[in-house]
Structures are given as C-alpha cells and as structure tokens.
C-alpha positions as CSV (number, residue, x, y, z in Angstrom):
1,X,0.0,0.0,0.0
2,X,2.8,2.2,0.3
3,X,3.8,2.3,-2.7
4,X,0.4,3.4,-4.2
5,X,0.1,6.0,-1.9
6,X,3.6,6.8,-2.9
7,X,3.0,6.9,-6.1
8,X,-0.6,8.9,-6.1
9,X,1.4,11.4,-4.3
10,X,3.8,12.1,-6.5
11,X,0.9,12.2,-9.4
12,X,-0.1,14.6,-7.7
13,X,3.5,16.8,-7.2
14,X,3.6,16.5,-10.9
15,X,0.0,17.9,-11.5
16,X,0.7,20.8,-9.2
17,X,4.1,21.1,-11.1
18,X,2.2,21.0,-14.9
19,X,-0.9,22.7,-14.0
20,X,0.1,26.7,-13.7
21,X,1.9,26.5,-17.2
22,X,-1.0,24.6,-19.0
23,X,-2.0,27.2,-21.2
24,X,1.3,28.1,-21.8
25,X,2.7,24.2,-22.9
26,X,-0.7,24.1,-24.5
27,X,0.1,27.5,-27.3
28,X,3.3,26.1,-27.7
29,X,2.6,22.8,-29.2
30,X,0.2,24.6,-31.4
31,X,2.5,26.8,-32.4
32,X,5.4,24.4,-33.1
33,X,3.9,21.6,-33.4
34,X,2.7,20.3,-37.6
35,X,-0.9,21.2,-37.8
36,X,-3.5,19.5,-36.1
37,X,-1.3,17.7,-34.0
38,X,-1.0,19.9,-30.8
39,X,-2.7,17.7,-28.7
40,X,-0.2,14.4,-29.6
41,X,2.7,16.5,-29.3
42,X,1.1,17.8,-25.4
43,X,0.3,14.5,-25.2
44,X,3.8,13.1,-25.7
45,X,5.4,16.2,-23.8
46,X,3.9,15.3,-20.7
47,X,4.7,11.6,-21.3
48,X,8.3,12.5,-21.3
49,X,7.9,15.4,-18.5
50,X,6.5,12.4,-16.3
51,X,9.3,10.1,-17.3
52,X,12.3,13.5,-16.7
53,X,10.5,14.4,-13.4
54,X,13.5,13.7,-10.9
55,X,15.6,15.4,-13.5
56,X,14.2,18.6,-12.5
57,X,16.3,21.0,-10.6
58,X,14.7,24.3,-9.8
59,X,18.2,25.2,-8.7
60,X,18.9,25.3,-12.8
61,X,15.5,26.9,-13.8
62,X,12.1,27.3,-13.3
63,X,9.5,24.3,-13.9
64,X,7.9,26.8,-16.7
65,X,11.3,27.2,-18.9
66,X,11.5,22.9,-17.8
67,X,8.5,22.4,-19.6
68,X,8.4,24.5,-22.7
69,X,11.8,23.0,-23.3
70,X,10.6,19.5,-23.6
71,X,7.6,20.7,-25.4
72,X,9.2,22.5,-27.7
73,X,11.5,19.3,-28.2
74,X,8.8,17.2,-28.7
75,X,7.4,19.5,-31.3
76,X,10.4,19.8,-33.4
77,X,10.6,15.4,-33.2
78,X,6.9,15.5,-34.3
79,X,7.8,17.8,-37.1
80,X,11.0,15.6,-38.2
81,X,9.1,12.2,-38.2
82,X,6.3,13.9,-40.2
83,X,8.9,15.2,-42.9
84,X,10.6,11.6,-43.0
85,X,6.9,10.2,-43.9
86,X,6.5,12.8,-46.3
87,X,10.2,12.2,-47.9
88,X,8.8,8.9,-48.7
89,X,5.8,9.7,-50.0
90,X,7.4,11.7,-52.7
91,X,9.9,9.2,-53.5
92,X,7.5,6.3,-53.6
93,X,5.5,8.1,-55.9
94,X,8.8,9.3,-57.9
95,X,10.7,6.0,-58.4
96,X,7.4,4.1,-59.0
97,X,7.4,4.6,-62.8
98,X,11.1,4.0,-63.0
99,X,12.1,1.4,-61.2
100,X,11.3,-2.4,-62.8
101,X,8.6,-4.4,-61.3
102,X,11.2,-7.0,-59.7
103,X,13.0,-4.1,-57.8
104,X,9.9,-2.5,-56.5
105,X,8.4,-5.9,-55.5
106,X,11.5,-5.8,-53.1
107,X,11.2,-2.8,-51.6
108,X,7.6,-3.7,-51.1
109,X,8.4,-6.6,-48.9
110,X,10.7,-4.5,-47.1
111,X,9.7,-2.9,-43.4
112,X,9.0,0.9,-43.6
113,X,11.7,1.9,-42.0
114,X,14.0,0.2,-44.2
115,X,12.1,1.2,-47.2
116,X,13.1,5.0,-45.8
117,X,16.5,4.1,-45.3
118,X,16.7,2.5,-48.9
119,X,15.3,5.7,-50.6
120,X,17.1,8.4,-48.3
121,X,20.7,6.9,-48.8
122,X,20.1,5.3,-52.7
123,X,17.4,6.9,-54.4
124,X,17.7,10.5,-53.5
125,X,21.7,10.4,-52.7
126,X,21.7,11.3,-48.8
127,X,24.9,10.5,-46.8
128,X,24.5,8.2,-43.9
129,X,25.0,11.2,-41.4
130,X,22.0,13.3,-43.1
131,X,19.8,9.7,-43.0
132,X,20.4,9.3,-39.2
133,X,18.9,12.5,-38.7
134,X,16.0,12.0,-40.8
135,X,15.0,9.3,-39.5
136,X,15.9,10.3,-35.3
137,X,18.4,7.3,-34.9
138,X,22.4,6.9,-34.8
139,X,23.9,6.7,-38.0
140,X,25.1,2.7,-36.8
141,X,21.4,2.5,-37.3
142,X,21.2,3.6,-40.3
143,X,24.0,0.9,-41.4
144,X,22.5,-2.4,-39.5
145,X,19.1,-1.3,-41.6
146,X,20.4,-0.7,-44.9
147,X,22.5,-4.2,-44.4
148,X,19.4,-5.8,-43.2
149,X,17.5,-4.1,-46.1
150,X,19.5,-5.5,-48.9
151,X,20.0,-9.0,-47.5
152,X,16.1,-9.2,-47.5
C-alpha cells in the first residue's frame, strides 16, 4: 500500500508542477507543433515530462522554462518524423514509374523503416549522417538497416 500512496502522491506533485503553465505548454505545441497535431505533441510532452520528473532542478530553472523545453523538443521530433513520412511519400510516388517491377516488389516486402533508409541513402543520394537524422536514430542505425535491407 505504500507504494500506491507513494505513487498517487507524486501524481499529484507532478500535477501541481504541470498545471500553472497549462496554457502556456498548450500555445506552444500549437504553435510548433505540424498542424492538427498539438494535442499528440502535449500528449507526448507530458509523457516525457512524467518520465524526466526527478531530472528537474529548480536550482537550474524554473518548472515553466523545464516544460516549454521539452515541449518544444517534442514539437520539433513530431515535425522531423512527419517530414521523414513525407520524404517517402514523394519518392515512392517518384521512383514508382522507373524502377522495374522486380526491384519495386522488393522494396515492397521491405519494413518501412527500411524502405526509408533505402530511398534516403540510394534513391535520393543522402549521406549516412544526413539519414540518421531524418530518421531520429544513430547513423550505426542507419547501417544495420540498410544491411538488413539489402539482405532481405
């Protein structure tokens, strides 16, 4: 039973914490965030608040400036992951009339993230480096997906 009651308590810390700078956290997802997706950026912002919260110092700065930092974090991952999708979009719909039906049979068996990593690095010329950060991973990731990629 303690540690429920532990745990509702510090629920409730964090509420008291989040609560004054609602409206704040709130404009700033909309206003960073891609349209229409305030709410899962918010969303995802206090999911990561919640996990951070013993990371807090107010010695360093206030709980306000704590917040809008990770929600402004958040917003700019939202963003990337959205322009990744939308990278591969445009080259699906771009290598679809030039590549032969045996390659593109391939690359539809392949995962999505590999598919990305296959279009980024081949198709459209990016290095590894400029990969990694399109699609939020280390550029060793990048590597063990292309590998796995072309032995599928």
């Amino acid at each position: 039973m303690d540690a429920i009651a532990e745990l509702m308590s510090e629920r409730e810390a964090f509420a008291d914490l989040v609560r004054p700078h609602w409206d704040v956290m709130a404009a700033l997802a909309s206003r960073l965030g891609p349209a229409g997706e305030s709410d899962d950026v918010l969303q995802d912002a206090l999911t990561d608040a919640w996990r951070k919260r013993s990371q807090f110092d107010a010695a360093r700065g206030t709980a306000r400036n704590w917040l809008l930092a990770i929600v402004a974090d958040q917003a700019y991952k939202t963003r990337r992951r959205r322009r990744s999708i939308s990278v591969l979009s445009e080259v699906s719909r771009d290598i679809a009339g030039a590549v032969d039906l045996d390659l593109r049979d391939a690359l539809g068996k392949l995962s999505r993230r590999q598919r990305l990593a296959i279009e980024l690095h081949y198709y459209l010329g990016f290095p590894l480096a400029e990969v990694a950060t399109r699609m939020d991973c280390a550029e060793g990731t990048v590597k063990s997906t292309l590998s796995d990629a072309r032995a599928r």
